[in-house]
C-alpha positions as CSV (number, residue, x, y, z in Angstrom):
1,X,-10.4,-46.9,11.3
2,X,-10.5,-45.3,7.6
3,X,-7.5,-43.6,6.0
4,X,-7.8,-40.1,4.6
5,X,-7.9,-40.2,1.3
6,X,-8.5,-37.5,-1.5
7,X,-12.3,-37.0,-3.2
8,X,-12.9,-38.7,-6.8
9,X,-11.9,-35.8,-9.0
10,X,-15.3,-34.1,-10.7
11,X,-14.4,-34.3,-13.9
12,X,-17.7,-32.8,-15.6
13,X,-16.3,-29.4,-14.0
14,X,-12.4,-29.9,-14.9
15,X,-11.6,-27.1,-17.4
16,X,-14.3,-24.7,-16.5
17,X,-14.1,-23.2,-13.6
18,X,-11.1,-20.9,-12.9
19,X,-8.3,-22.8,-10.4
20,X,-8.0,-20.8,-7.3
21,X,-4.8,-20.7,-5.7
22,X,-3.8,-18.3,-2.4
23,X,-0.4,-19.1,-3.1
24,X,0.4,-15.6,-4.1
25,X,3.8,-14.7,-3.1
26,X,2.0,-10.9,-2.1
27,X,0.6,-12.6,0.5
28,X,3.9,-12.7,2.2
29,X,3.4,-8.8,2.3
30,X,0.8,-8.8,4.8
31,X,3.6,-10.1,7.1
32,X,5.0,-6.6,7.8
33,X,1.5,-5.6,9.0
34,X,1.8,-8.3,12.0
35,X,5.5,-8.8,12.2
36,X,6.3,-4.7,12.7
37,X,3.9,-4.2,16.0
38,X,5.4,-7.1,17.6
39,X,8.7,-5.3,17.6
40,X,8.3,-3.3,21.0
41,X,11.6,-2.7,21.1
42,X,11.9,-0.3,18.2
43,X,9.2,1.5,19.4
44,X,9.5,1.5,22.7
45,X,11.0,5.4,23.7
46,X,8.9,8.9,23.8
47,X,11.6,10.9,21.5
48,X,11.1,11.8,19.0
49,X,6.9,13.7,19.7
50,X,5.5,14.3,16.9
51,X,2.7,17.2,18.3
52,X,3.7,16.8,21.3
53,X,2.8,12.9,21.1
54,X,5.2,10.4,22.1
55,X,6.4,8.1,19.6
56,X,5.2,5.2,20.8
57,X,2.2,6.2,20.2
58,X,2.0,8.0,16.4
59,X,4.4,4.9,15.6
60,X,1.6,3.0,16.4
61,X,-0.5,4.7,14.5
62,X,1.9,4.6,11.8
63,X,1.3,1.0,12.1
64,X,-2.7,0.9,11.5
65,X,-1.8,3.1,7.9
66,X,0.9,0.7,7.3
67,X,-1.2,-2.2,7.5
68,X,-4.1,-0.9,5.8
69,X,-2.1,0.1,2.9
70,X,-0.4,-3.4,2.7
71,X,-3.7,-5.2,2.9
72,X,-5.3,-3.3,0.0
73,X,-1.6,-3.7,-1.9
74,X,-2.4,-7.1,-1.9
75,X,-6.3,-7.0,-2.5
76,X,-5.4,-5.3,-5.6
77,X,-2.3,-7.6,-6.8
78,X,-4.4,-10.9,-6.3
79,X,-7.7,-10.1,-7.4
80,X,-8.7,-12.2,-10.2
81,X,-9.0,-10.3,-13.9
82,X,-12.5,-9.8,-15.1
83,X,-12.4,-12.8,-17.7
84,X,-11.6,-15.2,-14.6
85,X,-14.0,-13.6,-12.4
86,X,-17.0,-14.4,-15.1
87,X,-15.9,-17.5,-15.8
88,X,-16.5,-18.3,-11.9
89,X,-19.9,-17.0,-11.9
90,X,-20.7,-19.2,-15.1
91,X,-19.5,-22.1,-13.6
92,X,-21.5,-21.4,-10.7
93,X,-24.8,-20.9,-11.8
94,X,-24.1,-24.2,-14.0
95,X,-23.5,-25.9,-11.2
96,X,-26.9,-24.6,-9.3
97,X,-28.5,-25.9,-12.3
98,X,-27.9,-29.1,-12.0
């Protein structure tokens, strides 16, 4: 059986490319968008309509904007800047080059 261990390093490429991380602590945003509809409790009641809908229901709705808004909150704050996205495509069509 072989142990796991880590790629040799590409070093022709180290310092070109752009690192990517996900790490962004905005991702921990897009929590409220799953973490909020799995509270049934809060939402649970028909006071207060709202048009004569029940709130369980426009809360729900309330929801969909909620997470729509918080998903393109974070699109926006984690996007890479324009120098970083051009350094990507550089480094990629070096590397179809090759």
């Amino acid at each position: 059986m072989s142990s796991a261990s880590r790629p040799p390093g590409d070093t022709a490429t180290a310092g070109v490319a752009p690192q990517r991380s996900d790490r962004s602590p905005w991702n921990w945003l897009l929590l409220v968008g799953i973490v909020l509809p799995l509270l049934v409790p809060i939402y649970n009641r028909i006071e207060p309509t709202l048009f004569g809908w029940p709130f369980f229901y426009w809360f729900q709705l309330v929801l969909v904007a909620v997470g729509v808004l918080t998903t393109s909150l974070v699109y926006r704050a984690t996007r890479r800047g324009s120098a970083d996205r051009q350094a990507a495509r550089d480094a990629v069509a070096r590397d179809q080059e090759r």
